[in-house]
N, C-alpha and C positions, 0 to 999 in steps of 0.2 A: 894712368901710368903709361905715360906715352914709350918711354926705352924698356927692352928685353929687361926683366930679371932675373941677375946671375940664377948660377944652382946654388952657392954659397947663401944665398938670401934667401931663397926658398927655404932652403934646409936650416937657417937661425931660423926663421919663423915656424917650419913645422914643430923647432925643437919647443919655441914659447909656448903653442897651442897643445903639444902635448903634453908638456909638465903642466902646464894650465888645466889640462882636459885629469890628467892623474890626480895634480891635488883635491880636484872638485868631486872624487869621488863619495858614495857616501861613508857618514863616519862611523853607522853603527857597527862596519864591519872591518873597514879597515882603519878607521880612528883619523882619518883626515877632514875635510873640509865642510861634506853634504852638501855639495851645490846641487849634484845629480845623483840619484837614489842608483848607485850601481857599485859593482863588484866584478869587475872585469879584469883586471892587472894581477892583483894578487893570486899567487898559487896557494891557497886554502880557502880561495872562493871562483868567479867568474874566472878567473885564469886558470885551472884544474881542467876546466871543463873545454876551455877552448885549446889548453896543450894537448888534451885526448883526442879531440876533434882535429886538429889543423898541427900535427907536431911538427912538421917542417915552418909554417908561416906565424904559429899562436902568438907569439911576441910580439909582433905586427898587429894580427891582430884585435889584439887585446888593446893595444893604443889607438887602432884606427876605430873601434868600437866606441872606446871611451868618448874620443874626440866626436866621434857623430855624436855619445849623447850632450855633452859638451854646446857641441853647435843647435841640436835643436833647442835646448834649455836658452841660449843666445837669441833663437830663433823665436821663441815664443817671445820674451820679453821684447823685441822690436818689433811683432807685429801687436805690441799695447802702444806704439809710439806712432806720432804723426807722421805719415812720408815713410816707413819703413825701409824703403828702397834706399834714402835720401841720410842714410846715416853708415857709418864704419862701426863694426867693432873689432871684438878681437878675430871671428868666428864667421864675419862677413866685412871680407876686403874689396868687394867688389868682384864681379862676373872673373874676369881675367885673370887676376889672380890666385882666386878660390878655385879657380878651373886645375891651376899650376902646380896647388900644393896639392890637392888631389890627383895627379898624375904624377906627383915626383914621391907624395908616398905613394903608390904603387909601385912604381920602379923602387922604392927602395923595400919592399917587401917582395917584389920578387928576385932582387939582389941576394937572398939569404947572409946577409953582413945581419949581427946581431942590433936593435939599433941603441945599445949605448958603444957602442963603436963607428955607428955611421953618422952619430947626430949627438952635438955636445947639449945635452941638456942642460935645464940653469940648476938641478939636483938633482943628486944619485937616485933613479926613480927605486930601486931595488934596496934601498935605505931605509931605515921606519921614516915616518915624515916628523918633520919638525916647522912648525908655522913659523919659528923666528930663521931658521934657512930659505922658509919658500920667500919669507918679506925680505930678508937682503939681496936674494937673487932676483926677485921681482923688480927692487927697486936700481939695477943695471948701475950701480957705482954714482946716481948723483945722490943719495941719501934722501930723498926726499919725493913723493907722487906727484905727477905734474899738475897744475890748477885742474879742478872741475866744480861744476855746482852740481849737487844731487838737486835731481829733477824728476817727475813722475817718469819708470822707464829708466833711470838708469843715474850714470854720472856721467853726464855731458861734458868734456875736454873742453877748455877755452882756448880759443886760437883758433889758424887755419889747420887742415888738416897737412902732416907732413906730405910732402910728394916723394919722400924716400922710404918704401915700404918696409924696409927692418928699423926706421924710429920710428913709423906709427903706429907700430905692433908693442913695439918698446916702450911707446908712450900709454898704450891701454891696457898692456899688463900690468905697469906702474901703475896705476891707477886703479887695478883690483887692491892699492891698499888705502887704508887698513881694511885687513882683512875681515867681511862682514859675515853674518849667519847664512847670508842667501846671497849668490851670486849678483855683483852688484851690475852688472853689465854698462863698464866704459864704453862712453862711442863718440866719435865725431860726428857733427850733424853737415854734410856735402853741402857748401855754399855753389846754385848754379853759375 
């Protein structure tokens, strides 16, 4: 990503990875997704505990939590794939911009702005969840997941990778559908 990106494109993208990182919690407790075996958001589990702990930041929190377990769950399934380094997903954009979104949530956790007021999620995260909400939202108005082949490691995106970072995030959230039992992990594989 050779030009600056905006704060506007950081802040689409944290909002993807967060509602991504939300629905993937697990579902025995709060009845979503189980891609990562946690309870961190909701206030009658891992959210309780971290608004008693951090009550000025828990909100933050609780999503920058989720999202780490989010990225390591990401994290594990690409170091099963060849080249590790050598592939995008939702969860690894590359050194520079993973750098970006990590320092713009901060700033926006130490901003004390609520963040369904700092950051338009693609659903209400404070909503019960509904999988047929998270797949229209997922799938960003073309009706339809971008091509991939399931492959050992994940769903491989066909094509080049985009070089506009809010469609290649756009394109491997669409691509977590249809929505599977285990995190399917979309990636682009980096042509040098």
């Amino acid at each position: 990503m050779s030009a600056p990106v905006t704060v506007s494109t950081v802040d689409s993208i944290l909002a993807v990875q967060l509602t991504v990182a939300w629905a993937g919690e697990s579902r025995e407790t709060t009845k979503r997704l189980g891609w990562w075996h946690t309870d961190l958001i909701d206030s009658t589990g891992g959210g309780d505990f971290l608004a008693r702990l951090l009550p000025r930041t828990h909100a933050w929190s609780s999503l920058e939590a989720v999202r780490e377990a989010a990225r390591r769950t990401d994290e594990a399934a690409r170091r099963g794939m060849a080249d590790p380094d050598q592939v995008r997903t939702l969860y690894f954009l590359g050194f520079d911009l993973d750098e970006r979104l990590a320092e713009r949530l901060a700033e926006l956790k130490r901003g004390g702005q609520p963040p369904a007021s700092a950051l338009s999620f693609l659903v209400a995260l404070d909503a019960p969840f509904s999988s047929e909400k998270l797949t229209e939202a997922l799938a960003f108005g073309a009706g339809r997941a971008p091509a991939y082949d399931v492959v050992p490691g994940g769903r491989q995106l066909k094509g080049t990778v985009p070089s506009a970072p809010e469609l290649l995030v756009q394109n491997l959230a669409a691509a977590l559908l249809p929505l599977a039992e285990r995190y399917p992990t979309p990636f682009y594989r980096v042509r040098p």
